[in-house]
Rosetta silent file (secondary structure, phi, psi, omega in degrees, C-alpha in Angstrom):
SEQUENCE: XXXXXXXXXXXXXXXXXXXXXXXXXXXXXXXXXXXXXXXXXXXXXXXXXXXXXXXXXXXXXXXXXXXXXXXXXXXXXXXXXXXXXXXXXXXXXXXXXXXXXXXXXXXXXXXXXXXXXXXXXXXXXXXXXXXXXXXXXXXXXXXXX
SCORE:     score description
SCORE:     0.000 S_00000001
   1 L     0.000  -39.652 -178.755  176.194   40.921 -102.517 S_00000001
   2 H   -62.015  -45.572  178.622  174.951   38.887 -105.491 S_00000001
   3 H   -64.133  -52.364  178.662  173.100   42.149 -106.976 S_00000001
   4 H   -46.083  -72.166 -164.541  176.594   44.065 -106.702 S_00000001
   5 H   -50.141  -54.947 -174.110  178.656   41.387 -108.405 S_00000001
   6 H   -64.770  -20.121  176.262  176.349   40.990 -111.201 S_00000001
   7 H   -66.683  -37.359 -152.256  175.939   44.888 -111.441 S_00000001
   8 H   -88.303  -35.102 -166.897  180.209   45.134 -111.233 S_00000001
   9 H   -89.415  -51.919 -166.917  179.569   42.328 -114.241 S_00000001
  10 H   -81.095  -27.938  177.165  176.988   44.167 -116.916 S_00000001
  11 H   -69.382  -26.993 -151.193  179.138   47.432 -116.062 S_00000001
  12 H  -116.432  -21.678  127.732  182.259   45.858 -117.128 S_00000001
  13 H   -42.607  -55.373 -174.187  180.484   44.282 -120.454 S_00000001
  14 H   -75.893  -11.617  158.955  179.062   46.741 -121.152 S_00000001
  15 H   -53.855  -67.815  162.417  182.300   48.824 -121.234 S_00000001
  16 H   -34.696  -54.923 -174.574  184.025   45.988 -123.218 S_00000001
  17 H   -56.290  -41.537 -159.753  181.208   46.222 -125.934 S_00000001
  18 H   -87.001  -15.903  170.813  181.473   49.730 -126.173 S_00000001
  19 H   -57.743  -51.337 -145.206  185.621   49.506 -126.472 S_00000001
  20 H   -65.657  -32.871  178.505  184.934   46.962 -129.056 S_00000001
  21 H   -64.179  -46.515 -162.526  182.294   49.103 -130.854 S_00000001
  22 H   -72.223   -9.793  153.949  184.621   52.319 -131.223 S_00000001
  23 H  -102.835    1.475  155.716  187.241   50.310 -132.533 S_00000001
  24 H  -105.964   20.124  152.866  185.896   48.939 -135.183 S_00000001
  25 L  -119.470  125.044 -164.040  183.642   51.898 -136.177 S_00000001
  26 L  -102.848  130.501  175.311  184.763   54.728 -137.927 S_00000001
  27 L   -48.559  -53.309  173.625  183.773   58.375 -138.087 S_00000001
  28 L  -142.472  171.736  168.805  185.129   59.302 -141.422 S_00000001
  29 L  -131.372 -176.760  159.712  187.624   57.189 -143.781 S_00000001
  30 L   141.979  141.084  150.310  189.353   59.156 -146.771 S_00000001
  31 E   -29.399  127.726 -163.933  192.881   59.843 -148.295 S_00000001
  32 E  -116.166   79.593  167.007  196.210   61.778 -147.081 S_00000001
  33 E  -125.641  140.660  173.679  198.869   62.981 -149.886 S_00000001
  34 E  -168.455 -153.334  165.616  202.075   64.487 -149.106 S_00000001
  35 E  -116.864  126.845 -176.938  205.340   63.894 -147.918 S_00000001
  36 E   -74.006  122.139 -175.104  206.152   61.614 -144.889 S_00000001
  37 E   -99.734  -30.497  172.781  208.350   63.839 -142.613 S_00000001
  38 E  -158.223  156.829  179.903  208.450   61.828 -139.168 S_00000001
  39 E  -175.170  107.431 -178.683  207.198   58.428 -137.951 S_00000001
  40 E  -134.814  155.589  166.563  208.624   57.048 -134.817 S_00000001
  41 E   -80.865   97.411 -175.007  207.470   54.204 -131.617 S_00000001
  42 E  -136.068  171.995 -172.183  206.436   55.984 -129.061 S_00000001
  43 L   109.012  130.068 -176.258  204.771   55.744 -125.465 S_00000001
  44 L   -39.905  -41.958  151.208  205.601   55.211 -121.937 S_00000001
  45 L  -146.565   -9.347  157.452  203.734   52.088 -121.705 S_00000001
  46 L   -97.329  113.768  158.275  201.654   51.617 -124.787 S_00000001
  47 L  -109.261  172.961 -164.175  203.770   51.876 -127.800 S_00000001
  48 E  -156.041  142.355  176.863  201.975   53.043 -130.948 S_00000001
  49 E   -85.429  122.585 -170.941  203.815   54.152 -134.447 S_00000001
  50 E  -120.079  119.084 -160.553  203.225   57.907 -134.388 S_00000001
  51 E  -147.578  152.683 -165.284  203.719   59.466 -137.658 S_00000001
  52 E  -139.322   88.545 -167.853  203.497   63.062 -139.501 S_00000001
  53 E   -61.885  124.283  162.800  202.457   63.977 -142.985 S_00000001
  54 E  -127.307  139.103  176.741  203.017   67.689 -144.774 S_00000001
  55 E  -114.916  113.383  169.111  200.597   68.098 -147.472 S_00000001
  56 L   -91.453  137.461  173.196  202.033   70.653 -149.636 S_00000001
  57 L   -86.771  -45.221  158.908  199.893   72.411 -152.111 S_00000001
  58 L  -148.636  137.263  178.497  202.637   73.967 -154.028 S_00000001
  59 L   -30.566  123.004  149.881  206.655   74.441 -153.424 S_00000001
  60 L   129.435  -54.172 -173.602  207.402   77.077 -151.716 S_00000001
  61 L   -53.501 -163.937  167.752  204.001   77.579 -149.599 S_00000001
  62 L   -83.363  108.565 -161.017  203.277   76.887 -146.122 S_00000001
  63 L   -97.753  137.011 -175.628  202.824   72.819 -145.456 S_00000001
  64 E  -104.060  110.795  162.332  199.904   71.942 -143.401 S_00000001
  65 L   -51.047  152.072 -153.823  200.847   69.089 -141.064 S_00000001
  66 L  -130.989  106.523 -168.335  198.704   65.966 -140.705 S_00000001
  67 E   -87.016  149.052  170.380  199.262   63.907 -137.515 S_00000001
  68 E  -162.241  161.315  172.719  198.403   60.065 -137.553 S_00000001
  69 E  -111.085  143.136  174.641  199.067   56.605 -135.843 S_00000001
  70 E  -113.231  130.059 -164.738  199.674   53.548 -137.412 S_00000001
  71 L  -134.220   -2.673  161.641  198.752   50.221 -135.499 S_00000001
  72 L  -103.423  139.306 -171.409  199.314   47.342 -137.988 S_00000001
  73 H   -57.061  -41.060 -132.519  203.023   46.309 -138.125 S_00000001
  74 H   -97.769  -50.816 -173.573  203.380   45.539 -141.794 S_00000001
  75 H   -42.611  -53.091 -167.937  201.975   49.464 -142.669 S_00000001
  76 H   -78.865  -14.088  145.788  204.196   50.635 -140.410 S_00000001
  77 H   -34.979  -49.776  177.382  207.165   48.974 -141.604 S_00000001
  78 H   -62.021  -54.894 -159.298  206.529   49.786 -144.901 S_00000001
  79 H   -65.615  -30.345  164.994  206.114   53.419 -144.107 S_00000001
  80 H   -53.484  -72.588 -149.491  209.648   53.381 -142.998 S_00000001
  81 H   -60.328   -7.551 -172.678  210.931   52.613 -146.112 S_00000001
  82 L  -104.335   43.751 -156.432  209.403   55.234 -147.951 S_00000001
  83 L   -72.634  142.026 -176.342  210.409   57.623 -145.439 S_00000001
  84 L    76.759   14.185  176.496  211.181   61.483 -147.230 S_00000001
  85 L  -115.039 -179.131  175.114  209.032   60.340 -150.470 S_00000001
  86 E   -70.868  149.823  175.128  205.447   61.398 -151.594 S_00000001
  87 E  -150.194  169.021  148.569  203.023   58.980 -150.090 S_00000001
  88 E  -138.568  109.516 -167.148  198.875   58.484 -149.874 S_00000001
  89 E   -87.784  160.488 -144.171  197.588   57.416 -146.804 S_00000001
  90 E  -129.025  108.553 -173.151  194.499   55.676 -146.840 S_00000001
  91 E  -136.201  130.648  165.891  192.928   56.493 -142.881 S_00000001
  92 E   -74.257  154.282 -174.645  190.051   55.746 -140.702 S_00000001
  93 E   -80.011   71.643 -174.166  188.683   58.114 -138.356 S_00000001
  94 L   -97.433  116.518  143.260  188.248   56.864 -134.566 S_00000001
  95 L  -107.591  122.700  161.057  185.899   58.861 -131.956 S_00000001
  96 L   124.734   13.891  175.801  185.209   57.417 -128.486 S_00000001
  97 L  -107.204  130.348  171.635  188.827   55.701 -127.944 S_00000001
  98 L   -91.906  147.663 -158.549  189.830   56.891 -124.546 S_00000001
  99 L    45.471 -179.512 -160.057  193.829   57.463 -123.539 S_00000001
 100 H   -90.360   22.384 -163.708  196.969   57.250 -125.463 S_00000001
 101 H   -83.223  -46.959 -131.547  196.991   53.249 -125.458 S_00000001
 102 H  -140.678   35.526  142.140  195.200   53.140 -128.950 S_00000001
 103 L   108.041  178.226 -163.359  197.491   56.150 -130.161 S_00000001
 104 L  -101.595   34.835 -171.679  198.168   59.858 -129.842 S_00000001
 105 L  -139.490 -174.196  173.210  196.002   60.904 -132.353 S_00000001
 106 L  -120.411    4.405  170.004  192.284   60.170 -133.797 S_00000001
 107 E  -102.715  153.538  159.599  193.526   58.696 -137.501 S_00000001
 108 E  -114.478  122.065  166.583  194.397   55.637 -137.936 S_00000001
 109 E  -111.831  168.172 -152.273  195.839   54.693 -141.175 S_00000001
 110 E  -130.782   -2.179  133.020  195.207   51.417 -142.248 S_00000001
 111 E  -173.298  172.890  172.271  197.345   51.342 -145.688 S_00000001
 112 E  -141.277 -173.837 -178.441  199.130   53.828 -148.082 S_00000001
 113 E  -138.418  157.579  162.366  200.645   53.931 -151.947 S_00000001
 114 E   -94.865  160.694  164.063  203.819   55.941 -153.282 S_00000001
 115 L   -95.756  -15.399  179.071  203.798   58.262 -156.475 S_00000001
 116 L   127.483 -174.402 -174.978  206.140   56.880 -157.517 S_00000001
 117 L   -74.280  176.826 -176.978  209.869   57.974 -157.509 S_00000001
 118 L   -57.786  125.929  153.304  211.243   61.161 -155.551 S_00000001
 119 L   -35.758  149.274  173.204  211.142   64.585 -157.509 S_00000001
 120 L   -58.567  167.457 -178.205  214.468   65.695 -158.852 S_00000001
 121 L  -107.966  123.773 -169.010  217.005   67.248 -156.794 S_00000001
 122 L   -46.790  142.701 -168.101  217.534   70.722 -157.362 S_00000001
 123 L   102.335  -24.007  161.883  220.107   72.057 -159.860 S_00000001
 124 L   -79.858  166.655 -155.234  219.149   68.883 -162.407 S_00000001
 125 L  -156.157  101.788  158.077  218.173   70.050 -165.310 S_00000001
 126 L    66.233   51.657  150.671  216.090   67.820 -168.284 S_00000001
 127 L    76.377  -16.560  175.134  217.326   64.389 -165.979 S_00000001
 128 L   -54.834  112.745  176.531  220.984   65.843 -165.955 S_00000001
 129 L   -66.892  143.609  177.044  222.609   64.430 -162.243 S_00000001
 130 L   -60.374  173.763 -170.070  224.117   67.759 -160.433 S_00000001
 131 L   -63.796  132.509 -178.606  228.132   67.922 -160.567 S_00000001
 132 L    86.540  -31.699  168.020  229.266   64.968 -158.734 S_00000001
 133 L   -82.152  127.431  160.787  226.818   62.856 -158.735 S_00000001
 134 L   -27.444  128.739  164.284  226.564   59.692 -161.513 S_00000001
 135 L   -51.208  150.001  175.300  223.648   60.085 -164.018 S_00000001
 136 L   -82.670   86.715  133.516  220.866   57.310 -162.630 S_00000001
 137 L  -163.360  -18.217 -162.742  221.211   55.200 -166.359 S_00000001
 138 L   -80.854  172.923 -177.990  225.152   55.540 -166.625 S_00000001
 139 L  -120.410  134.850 -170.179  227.183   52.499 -165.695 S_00000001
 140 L  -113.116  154.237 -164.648  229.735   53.111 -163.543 S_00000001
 141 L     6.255  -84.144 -178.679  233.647   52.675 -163.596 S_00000001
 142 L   -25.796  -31.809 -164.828  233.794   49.710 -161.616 S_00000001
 143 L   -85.651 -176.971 -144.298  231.558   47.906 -163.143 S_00000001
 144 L  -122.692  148.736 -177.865  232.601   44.731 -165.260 S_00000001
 145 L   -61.049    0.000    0.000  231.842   44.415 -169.065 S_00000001
């Protein structure tokens, strides 16, 4: 009985070790730029921030989606706010994490940067705001002298 327990014991270290290695060792690391298109909480009983990049090469083409998870709060928070802008995500690589607990994907990103602000919106022309909208520099009616 004693040989069992201690066998039921080095099997369940050594499982733990090997969770512990494959989450802190990474396959590849390396850079993401496009535009963030979706990012939602999702799972049944694990949730994990599930999120979806298209990296466009030029307007107009065919955008090749980029799937990833996010598992520190503050990234994903952030990633909200830039939600519909240009972004570059900065993501590790995980092989060897078993089930959707530790996300539905095999990147992790682990921080990102902006470009900066949003491309113009079509129809301005040399910084002109389209018909209806306020110029971004103008001051508007309301406001007090």
């Amino acid at each position: 009985m004693k040989k069992l327990l201690l066998a039921l014991l080095v099997l369940i270290a050594l499982t733990t070790l090997m969770f512990v290695f494959f989450w802190h060792w990474s396959y590849s690391t390396g850079d993401r730029a496009g535009y963030l298109q979706k990012f939602s909480r999702k799972g049944w009983i694990c949730k994990t921030w599930e999120g979806e990049l298209a990296m466009v090469t030029l307007p107009g083409t065919v955008s090749e989606k980029f799937p990833f998870t996010v598992h520190d709060e503050q990234v994903a928070q952030g990633l909200r706010k830039v939600m519909g802008q240009r972004v570059d995500l900065q993501y590790e690589e995980k092989v060897g994490l078993p089930g959707s607990c530790f996300g539905e994907t095999r990147h992790f990103v682990i921080g990102f940067t902006t470009d900066g602000p949003v491309a113009p919106m079509p129809g301005a022309a040399n910084g002109a705001a389209p018909a209806g909208l306020p110029a971004s520099g103008a001051a508007s009616a309301t406001a007090a002298p």
